[in-house]
C-alpha positions in Angstrom: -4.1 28.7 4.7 -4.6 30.6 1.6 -1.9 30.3 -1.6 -0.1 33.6 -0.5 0.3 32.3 3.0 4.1 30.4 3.8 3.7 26.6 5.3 4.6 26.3 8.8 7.9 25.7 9.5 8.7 22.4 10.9 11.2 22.5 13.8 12.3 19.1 14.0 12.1 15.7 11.1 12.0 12.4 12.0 14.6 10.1 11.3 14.5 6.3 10.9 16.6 6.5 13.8 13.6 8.2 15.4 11.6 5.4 14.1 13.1 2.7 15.5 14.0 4.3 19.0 10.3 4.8 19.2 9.6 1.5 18.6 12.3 0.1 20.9 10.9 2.5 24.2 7.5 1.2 23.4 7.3 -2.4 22.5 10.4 -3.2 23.8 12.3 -5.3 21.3 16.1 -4.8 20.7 17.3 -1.8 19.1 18.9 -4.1 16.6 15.0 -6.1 16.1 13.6 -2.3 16.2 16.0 -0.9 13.5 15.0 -4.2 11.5 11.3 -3.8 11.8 11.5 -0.3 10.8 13.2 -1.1 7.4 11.1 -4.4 6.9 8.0 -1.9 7.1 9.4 0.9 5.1 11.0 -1.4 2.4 7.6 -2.9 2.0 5.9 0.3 1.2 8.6 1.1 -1.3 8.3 -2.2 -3.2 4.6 -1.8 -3.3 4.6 1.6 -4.2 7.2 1.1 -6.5 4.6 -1.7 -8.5 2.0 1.0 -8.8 0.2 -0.1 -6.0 -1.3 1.8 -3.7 -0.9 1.4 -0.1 -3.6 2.5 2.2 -3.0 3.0 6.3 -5.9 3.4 7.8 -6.5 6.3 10.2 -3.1 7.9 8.3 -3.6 8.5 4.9 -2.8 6.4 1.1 0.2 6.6 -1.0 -1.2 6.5 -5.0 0.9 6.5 -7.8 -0.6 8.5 -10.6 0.7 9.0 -14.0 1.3 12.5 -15.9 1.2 12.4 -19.4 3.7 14.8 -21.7 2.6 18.2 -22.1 4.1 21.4 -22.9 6.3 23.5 -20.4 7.5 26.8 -20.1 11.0 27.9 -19.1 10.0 31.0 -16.3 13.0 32.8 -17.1 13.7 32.1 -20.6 9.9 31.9 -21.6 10.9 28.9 -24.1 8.8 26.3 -23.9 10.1 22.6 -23.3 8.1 19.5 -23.7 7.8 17.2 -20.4 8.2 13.8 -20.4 5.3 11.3 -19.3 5.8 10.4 -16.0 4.5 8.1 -12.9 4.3 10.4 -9.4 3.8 9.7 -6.2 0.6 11.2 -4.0 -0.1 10.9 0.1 -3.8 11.4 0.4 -4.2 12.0 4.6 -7.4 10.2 5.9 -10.0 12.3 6.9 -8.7 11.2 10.8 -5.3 12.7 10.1 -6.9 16.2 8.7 -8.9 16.6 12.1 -5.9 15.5 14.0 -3.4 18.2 12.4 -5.9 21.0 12.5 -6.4 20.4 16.6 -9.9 18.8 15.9 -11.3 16.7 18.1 -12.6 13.0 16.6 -16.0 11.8 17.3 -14.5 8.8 19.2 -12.3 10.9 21.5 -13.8 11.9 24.6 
């Protein structure tokens, strides 16, 4: 996909709904002990991320919080320029396992 090219449109998002549905048809706790796990897990990531951490999943990808430092802006319709606070972001880095999987490659330990 080249700059000029749009990103494909994604027909449907998952919801934590979705989430803990999924983990109630396949490991068969309660949707009430589902919904629960899902927000333990979630919550977890959050906090940790929140710390400036980073959390890694292995076989998904890492969450890395960087920080930007100020710099100059430029108002695109005005042309002024405005200065831009420093700031801490968040980055998902996909593992090289998730790339393959999204582009319909097949992994070395798939037969």
């Amino acid at each position: 996909m080249t700059k000029s090219e749009p990103a494909a449109k994604s027909t449907r998002t998952i919801t934590r709904a979705d989430l803990s549905e999924a983990v109630y048809q396949k490991v068969g706790l309660s949707r009430a002990e589902s919904a629960e796990l899902v927000e333990i897990f979630l919550r977890e990531i959050s906090d940790t991320i929140t710390r400036g951490e980073t959390v890694k999943l292995s076989s998904f990808g890492s969450f890395v919080v960087r920080s930007k430092g100020e710099r100059i802006g430029r108002n695109p319709k005005t042309g002024v320029e405005v200065p831009i606070t420093p700031r801490r972001v968040m980055v998902f880095k996909p593992s090289n396992i998730l790339k393959a999987r999204i582009n319909g490659q097949k992994l070395p330990d798939e037969d």
